[in-house]
C-alpha positions in Angstrom: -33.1 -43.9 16.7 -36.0 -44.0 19.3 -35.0 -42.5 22.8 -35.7 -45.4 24.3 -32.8 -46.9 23.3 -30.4 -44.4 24.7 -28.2 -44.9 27.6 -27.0 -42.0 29.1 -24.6 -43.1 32.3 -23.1 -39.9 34.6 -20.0 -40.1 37.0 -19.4 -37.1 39.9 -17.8 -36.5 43.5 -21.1 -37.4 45.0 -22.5 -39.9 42.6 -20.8 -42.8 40.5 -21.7 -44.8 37.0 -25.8 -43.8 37.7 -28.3 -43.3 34.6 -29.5 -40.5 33.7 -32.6 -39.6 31.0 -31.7 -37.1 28.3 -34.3 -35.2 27.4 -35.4 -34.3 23.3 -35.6 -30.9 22.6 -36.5 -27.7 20.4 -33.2 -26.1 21.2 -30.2 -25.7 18.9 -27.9 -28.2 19.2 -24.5 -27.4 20.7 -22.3 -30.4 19.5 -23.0 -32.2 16.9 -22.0 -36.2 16.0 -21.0 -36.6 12.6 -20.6 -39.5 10.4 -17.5 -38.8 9.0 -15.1 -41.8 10.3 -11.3 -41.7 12.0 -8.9 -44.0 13.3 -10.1 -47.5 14.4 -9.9 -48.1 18.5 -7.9 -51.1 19.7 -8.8 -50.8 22.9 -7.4 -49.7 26.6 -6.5 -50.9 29.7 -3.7 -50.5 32.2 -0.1 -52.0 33.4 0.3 -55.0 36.0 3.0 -54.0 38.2 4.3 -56.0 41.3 3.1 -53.6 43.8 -0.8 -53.5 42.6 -0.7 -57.9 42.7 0.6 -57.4 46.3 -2.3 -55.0 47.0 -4.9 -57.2 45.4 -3.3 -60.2 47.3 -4.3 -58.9 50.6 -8.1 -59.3 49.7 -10.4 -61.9 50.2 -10.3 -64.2 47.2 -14.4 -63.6 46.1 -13.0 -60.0 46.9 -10.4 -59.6 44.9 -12.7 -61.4 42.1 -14.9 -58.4 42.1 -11.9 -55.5 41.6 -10.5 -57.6 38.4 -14.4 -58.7 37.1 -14.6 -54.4 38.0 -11.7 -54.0 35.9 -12.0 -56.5 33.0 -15.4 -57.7 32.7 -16.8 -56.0 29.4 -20.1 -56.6 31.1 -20.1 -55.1 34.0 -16.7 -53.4 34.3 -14.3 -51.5 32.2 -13.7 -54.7 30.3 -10.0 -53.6 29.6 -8.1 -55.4 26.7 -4.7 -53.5 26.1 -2.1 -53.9 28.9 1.4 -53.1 29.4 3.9 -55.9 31.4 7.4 -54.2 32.3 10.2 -56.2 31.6 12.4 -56.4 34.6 11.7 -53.9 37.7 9.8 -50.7 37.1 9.0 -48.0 39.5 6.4 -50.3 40.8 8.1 -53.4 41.3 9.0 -54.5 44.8 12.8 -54.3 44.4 15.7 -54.1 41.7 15.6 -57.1 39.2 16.2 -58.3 35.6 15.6 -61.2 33.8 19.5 -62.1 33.4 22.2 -60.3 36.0 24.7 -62.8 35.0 27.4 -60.6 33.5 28.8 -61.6 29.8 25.6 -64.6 29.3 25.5 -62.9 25.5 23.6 -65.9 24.6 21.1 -65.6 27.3 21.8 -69.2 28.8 20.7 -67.6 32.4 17.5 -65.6 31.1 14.7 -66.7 33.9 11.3 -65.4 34.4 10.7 -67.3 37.1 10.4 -63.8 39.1 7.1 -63.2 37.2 5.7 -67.0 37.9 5.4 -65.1 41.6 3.8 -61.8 40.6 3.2 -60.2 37.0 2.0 -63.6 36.0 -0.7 -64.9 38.2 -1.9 -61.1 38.2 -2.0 -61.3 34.5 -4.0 -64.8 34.5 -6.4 -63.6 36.8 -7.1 -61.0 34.8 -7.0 -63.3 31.4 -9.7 -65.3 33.3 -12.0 -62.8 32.7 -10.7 -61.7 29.8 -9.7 -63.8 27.5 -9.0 -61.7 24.2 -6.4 -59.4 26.7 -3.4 -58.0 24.4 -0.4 -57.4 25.8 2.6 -55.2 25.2 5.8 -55.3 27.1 8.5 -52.6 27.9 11.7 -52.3 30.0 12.6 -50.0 32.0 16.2 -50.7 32.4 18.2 -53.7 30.7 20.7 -55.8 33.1 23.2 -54.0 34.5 26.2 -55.5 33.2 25.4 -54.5 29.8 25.2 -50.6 31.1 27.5 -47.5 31.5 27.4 -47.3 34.8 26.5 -50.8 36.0 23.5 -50.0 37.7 20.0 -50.0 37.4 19.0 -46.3 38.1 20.2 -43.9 35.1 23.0 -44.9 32.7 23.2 -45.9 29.6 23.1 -48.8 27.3 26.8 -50.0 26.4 27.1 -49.3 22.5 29.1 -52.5 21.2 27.9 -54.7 19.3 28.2 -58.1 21.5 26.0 -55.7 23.5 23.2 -54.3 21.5 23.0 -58.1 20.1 22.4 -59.6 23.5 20.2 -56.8 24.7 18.0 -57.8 21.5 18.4 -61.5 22.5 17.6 -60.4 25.4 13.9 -58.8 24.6 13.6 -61.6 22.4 13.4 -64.5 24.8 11.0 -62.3 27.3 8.4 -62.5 24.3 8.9 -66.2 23.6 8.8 -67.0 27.6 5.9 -65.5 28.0 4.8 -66.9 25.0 5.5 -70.4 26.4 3.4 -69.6 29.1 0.3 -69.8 27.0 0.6 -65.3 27.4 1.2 -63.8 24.0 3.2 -60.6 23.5 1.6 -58.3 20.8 4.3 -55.7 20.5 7.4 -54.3 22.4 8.2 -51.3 23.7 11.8 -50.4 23.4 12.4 -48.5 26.5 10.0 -46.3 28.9 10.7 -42.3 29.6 13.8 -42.8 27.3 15.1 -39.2 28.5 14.0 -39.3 32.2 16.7 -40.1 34.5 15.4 -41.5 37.4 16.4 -43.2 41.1 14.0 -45.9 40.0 14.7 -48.1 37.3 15.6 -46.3 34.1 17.5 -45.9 30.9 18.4 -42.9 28.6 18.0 -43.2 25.0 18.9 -40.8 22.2 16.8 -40.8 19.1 19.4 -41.5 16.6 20.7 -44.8 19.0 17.3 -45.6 19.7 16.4 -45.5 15.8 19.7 -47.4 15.0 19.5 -50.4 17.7 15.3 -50.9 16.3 17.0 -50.4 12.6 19.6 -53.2 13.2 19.1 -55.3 15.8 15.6 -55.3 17.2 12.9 -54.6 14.6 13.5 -57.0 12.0 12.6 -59.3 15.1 9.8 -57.6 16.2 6.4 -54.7 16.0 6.8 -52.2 18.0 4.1 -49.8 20.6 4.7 -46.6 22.3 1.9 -45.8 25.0 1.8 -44.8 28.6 -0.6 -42.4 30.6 0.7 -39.9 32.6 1.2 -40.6 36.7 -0.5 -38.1 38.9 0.8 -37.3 42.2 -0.8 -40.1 44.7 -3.6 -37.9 45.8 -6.5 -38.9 43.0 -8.0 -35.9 43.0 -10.6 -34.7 40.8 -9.3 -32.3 39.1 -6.8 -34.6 38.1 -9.3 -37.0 37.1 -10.6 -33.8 34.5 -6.8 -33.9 33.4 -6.6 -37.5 32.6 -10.2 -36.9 30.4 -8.4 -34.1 28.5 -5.4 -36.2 27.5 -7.7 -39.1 26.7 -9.4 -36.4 24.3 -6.6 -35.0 23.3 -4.6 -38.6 22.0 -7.8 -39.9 20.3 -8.5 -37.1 18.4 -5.5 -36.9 17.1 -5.4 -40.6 16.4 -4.0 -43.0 18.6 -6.1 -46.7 18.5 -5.0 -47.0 22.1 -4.9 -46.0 25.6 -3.4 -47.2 28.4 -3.3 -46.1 31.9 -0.7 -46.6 34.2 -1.2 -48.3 38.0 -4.6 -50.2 38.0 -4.4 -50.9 41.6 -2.2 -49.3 44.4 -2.2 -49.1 48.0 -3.0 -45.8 49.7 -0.8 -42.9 49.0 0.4 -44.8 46.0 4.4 -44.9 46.9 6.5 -46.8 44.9 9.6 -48.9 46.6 11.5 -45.8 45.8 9.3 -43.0 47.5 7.7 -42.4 44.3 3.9 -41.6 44.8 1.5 -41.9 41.9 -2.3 -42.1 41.4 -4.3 -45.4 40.5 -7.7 -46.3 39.5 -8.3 -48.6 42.9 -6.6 -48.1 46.2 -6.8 -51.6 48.2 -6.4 -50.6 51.9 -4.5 -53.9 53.2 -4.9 -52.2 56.9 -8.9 -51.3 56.8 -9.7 -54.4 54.1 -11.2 -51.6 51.7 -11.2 -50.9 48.0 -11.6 -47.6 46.8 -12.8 -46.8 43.6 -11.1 -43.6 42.8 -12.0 -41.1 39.6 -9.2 -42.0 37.0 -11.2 -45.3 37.9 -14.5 -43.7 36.2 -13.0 -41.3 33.9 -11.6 -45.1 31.8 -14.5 -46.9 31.9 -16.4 -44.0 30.6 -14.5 -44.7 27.5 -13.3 -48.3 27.9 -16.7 -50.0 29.0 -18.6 -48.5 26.2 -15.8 -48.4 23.4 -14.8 -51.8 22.3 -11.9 -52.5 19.7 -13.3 -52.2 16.6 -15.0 -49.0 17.6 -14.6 -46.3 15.2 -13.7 -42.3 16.1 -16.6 -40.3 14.7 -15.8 -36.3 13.9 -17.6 -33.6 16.5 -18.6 -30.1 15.6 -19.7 -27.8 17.6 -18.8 -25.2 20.4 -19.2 -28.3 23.3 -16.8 -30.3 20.8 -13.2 -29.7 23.1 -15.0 -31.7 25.4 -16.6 -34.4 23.9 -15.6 -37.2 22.1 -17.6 -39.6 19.5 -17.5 -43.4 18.7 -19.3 -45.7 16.4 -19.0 -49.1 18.4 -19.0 -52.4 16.6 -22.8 -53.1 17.7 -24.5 -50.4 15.5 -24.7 -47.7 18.5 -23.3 -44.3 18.9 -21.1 -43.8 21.9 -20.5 -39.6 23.1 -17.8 -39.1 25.9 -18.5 -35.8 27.3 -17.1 -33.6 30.5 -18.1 -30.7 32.2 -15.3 -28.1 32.7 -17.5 -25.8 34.9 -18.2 -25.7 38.6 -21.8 -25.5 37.8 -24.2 -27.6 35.9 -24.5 -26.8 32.2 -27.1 -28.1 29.9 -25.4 -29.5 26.6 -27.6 -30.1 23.6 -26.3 -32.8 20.7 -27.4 -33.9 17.8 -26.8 -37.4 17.4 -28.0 -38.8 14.2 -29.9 -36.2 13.6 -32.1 -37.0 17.5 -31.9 -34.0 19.1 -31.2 -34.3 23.0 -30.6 -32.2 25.7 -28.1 -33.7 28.7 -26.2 -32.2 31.6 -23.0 -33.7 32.7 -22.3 -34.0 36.0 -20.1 -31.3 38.0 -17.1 -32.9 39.5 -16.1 -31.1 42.6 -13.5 -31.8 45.6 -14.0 -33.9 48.3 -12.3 -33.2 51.3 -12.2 -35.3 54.7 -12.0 -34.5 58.3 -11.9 -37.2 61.1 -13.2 -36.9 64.4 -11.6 -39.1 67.4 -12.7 -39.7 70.7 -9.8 -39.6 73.0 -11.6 -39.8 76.1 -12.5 -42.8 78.3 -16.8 -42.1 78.2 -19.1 -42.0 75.0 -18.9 -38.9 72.8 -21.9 -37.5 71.6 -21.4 -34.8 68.8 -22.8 -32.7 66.6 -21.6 -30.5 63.7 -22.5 -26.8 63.1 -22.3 -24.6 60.2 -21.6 -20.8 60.0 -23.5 -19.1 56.9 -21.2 -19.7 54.2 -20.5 -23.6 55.3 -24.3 -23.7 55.0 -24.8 -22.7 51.7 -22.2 -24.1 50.0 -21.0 -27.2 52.0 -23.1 -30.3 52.7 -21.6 -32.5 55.0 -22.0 -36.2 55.0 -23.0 -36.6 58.9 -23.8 -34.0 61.1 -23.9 -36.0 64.8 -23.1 -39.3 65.7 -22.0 -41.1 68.9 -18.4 -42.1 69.4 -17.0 -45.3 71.5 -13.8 -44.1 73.5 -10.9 -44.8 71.0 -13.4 -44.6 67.9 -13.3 -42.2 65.1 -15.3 -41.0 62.9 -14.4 -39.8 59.1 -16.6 -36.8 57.7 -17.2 -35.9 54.1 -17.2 -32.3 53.2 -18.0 -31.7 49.6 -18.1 -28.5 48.2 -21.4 -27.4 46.1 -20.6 -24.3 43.9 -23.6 -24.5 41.4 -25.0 -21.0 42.4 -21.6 -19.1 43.4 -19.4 -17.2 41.1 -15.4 -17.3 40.4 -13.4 -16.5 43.8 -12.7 -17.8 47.3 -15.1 -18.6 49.6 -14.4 -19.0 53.6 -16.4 -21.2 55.8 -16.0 -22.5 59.4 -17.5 -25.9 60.4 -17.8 -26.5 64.5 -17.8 -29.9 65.8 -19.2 -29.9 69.6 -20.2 -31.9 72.2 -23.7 -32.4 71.7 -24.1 -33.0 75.6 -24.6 -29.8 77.9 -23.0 -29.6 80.7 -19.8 -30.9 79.9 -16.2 -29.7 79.9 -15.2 -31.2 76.4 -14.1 -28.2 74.3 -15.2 -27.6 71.1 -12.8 -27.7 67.3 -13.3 -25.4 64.6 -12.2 -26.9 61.1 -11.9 -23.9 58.4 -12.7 -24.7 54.6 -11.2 -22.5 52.1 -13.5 -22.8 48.6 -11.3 -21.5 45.5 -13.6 -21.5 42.4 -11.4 -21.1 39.5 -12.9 -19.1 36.6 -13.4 -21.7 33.5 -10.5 -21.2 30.4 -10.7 -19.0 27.8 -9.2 -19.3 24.4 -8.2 -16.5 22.6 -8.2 -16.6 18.7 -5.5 -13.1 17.0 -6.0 -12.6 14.4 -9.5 -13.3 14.1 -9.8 -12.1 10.4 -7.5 -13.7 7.8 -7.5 -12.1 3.9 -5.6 -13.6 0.9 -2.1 -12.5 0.1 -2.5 -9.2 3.1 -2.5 -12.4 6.1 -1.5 -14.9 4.4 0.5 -16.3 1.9 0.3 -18.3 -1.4 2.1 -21.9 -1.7 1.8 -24.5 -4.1 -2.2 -23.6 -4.9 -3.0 -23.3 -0.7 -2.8 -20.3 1.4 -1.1 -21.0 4.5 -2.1 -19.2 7.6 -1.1 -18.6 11.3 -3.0 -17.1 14.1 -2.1 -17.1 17.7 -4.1 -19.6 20.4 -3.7 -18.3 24.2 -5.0 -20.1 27.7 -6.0 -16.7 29.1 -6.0 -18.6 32.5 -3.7 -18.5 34.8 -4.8 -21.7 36.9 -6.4 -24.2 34.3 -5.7 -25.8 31.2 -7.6 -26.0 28.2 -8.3 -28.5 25.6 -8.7 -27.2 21.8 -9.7 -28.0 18.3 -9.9 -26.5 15.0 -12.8 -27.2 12.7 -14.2 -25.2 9.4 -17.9 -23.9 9.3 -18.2 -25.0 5.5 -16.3 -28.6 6.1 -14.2 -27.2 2.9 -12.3 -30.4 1.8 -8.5 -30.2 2.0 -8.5 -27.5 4.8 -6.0 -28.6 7.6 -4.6 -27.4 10.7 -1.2 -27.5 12.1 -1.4 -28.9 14.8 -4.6 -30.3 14.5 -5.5 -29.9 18.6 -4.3 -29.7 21.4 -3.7 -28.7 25.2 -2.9 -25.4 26.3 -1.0 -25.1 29.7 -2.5 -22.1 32.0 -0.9 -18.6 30.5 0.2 -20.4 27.5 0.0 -19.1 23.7 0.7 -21.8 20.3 1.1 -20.8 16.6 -0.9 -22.7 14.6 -1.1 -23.2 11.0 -4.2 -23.2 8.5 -3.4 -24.2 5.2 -6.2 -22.9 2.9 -6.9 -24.6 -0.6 -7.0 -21.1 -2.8 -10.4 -22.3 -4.6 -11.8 -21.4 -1.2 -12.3 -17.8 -1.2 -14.6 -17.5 1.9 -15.0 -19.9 5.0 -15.4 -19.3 8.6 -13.1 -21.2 11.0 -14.1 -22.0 14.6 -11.1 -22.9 17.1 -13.2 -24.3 19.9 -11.7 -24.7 23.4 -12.7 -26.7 27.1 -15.1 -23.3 27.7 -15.7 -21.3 24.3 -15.4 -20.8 21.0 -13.8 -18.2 18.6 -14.5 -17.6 15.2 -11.9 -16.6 12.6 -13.4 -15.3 9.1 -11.5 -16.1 5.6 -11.5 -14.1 2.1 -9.2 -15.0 -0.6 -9.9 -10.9 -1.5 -9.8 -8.3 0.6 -13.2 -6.9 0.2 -14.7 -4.1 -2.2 -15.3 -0.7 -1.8 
């Protein structure tokens, strides 16, 4: 592999989707890209939900063009190709619907998408325009509610009779051959979403053995079946949320899903639902201010969907940097690495990819905050921003004077630079002023309060495991425990387990995972007894611990 063929494309608060030159270099690597080969990737995407084609419908037509080329254009955008259509209202719908309110139709005479012709499907067309080889899956979120205890659309549950449970089969059923009709196959179905949240949007609750029974008996001879949904956020699309959504993207691939979908594509600000429910999105389309806003969750998919294609191919990591990185052979011969940076400083990162050694530095993602400043007055406002010590030093702002029209505002960017401080708070003050002497206009002081939060530490007890005194003998293995703990209070982690000597028929139980802040896990390492030494690294979002393995307890 000649450097000149690398790629290497970064994505912070200040900077979005810009290349960047990796550098070769003497240095040891720190994560390494084997070519041992996992699960096969089918692809990701997002759901299209009545709210987002409403958002999108307030644009200018060449406008709205450029969000869905942005979102489905393998070219030039994210190129999704796995989406999720609800069946019936969602969360995100405009207003309570199903497909068939007419109560006692157990032959579906009245089933009608004709609700869809006016939303999910032009939305879904639009995007099939660009995309052509989309793949859908379809879920409900509640079934009609005649054939639920209570009637109603919120809660409840399904009515468990048979006439029932037939119809509501019936009733899946002819959504996938409508949609069909429409020239818009449905790969696979989704039996019910959140099956034990009960919710004031629309909702359902399942248990396991009645959901296993009603797929056993009634739906899955019809039909495949998908389970997949990314979590929601909160509505504010931060960036540390966005570092969430990359550590449950890590987290599902490497331990083997094909597929990932996130939820809203496109919201309008402050994501609320019809129900007050307010959730993040990878575009917020500003209907008022005709602006689109390309938020992180945006960046932190196409990161992985733009550059991994279905077909693409999971590729093992070792390595310390290995809880935050993730590896892809892609159908066209190239290696693809996904990697983020859990620090509030830059970090150099060397990897060995095919045996290229290159040195990169991803990007530090830091909060953005906003202030506005208004000119209520009936004259021209000329003002100018100034910056006590600590502001200085640690907080570049976007504009620092400007002239305001009476009635005008003016939105300033404050975004925190951290590189050279350590864990803690810092306290800043910036003064906006009347640039003008001699007049009465009184100046505003707006106080920032910088919390650094010290990176996650795993800790690894015991970190010595010996034959028969740790560990016990079963069926020609050894099996293991030792204790992972997130020895932060405020942060999550990310982990995995690998062995130093890649000793075949090692395993770990789990095999990864997410630690909440404060949070310990037993895990399980099952040990093949022909191994009598090994040393096993559990690697986590900011470091490393080594556990060392005898099958003897040593001599002397």
């Amino acid at each position: 592999m000649e450097i000149m063929h690398m790629k290497w494309i970064a994505t912070s608060s200040t900077a979005s989707w810009h290349e960047k030159v990796p550098q070769p270099t003497e240095v040891s690597p720190q994560l390494f890209v084997t070519d041992h080969r996992q699960q096969v990737i089918d692809g990701f995407g997002g759901c299209f939900n009545e709210i987002g084609w409403q958002a999108l419908q307030t644009l200018s037509e060449d406008r709205r063009t450029h969000v869905l080329r942005d979102l489905f254009d393998p070219a030039i955008g994210c190129g999704y190709h796995l989406c999720r259509v609800p069946i019936g209202a969602n969360d995100y719908a405009l207003e309570w619907y199903s497909h068939n309110e007419c109560d006692g139709d157990f032959a579906m005479e009245h089933f009608s998408i004709a609700r869809d012709r006016r939303y999910l499907i032009p939305y879904i067309r639009a995007a099939m325009s660009i995309q052509p080889d989309l793949r859908l899956f379809a879920s409900p979120w509640s079934p009609p509610t005649w054939m639920k205890q209570p009637h109603v659309y919120n809660s409840g549950v399904l009515r468990w009779e048979p006439e029932i449970l037939e119809a509501y089969a019936l009733y899946l059923l002819r959504f996938v051959q409508e949609y069909q009709a429409e020239g818009l196959p449905v790969h696979q179905l989704h039996v019910q979403n959140e099956p034990n949240s009960d919710q004031k949007f629309p909702s359902c609750l399942w248990t396991g053995e009645k959901m296993r029974d009603f797929i056993r008996d009634y739906l899955g001879p019809r039909l495949r079946l998908l389970q997949t949904e990314c979590e929601c956020g909160d509505g504010t699309n931060t960036w540390d949320y966005a570092h969430y959504v990359f550590t449950l993207l890590h987290h599902y691939l490497s331990n083997g899903v094909n597929g990932f979908v996130y939820w809203n594509m496109v919201l309008p600000p402050g994501g609320r639902s019809t129900w007050g429910w307010t959730q993040n999105s990878m575009i917020t389309v500003d209907a008022a201010q005709q602006t689109v806003t390309y938020n992180p969750e945006f960046y932190v998919m196409k990161h992985f969907a733009h550059f991994v294609a279905p077909g693409s191919v999971r590729l093992d990591l070792q390595g310390p940097w290995s809880g935050n990185a993730i590896a892809f052979h892609a159908p066209a011969s190239s290696t693809v690495v996904v990697c983020a940076n859990p620090f509030s400083e830059q970090i150099e990162v060397v990897m060995d990819v095919a045996g290229l050694v290159l040195a990169s530095m991803p990007s530090v993602s830091r909060r953005v905050g906003t202030t506005t400043i208004t000119n209520i007055g009936n004259a021209p406002l000329n003002w100018a921003i100034t910056e006590d010590a600590n502001a200085a030093a640690y907080i570049p702002v976007t504009q620092m004077h400007s002239t305001l029209a009476p009635g005008q505002s003016a939105a300033i960017t404050v975004s925190p630079d951290v590189t050279q401080a350590s864990a803690g708070t810092i306290n800043a003050v910036i003064t906006v002023s009347d640039s003008d002497t001699g007049t009465a206009v009184q100046s505003q002081q707006v106080a920032v309060t910088i919390v650094i939060l010290a990176a996650p530490i795993l800790s690894v007890t015991p970190t010595s495991l010996i034959g028969n005194q740790s560990c016990q003998p079963v069926g020609g293995n050894y099996a293991c425990f030792v204790t992972l703990t997130n020895t932060s209070q405020t942060a999550g982690l990310s982990w995995t387990p690998s062995s130093a000597d890649l000793t075949p028929g090692i395993t770990f139980e789990p095999p990864g995972g997410i630690l909440a802040p404060g949070q310990s896990k037993q895990v399980g390492v099952i040990i093949p007894q022909s191994d009598c030494a090994d040393t096993i690294i559990f690697t986590g979002s900011a470091n490393s611990v080594t556990v060392t393995w005898q099958c003897l307890p040593p001599i002397g």
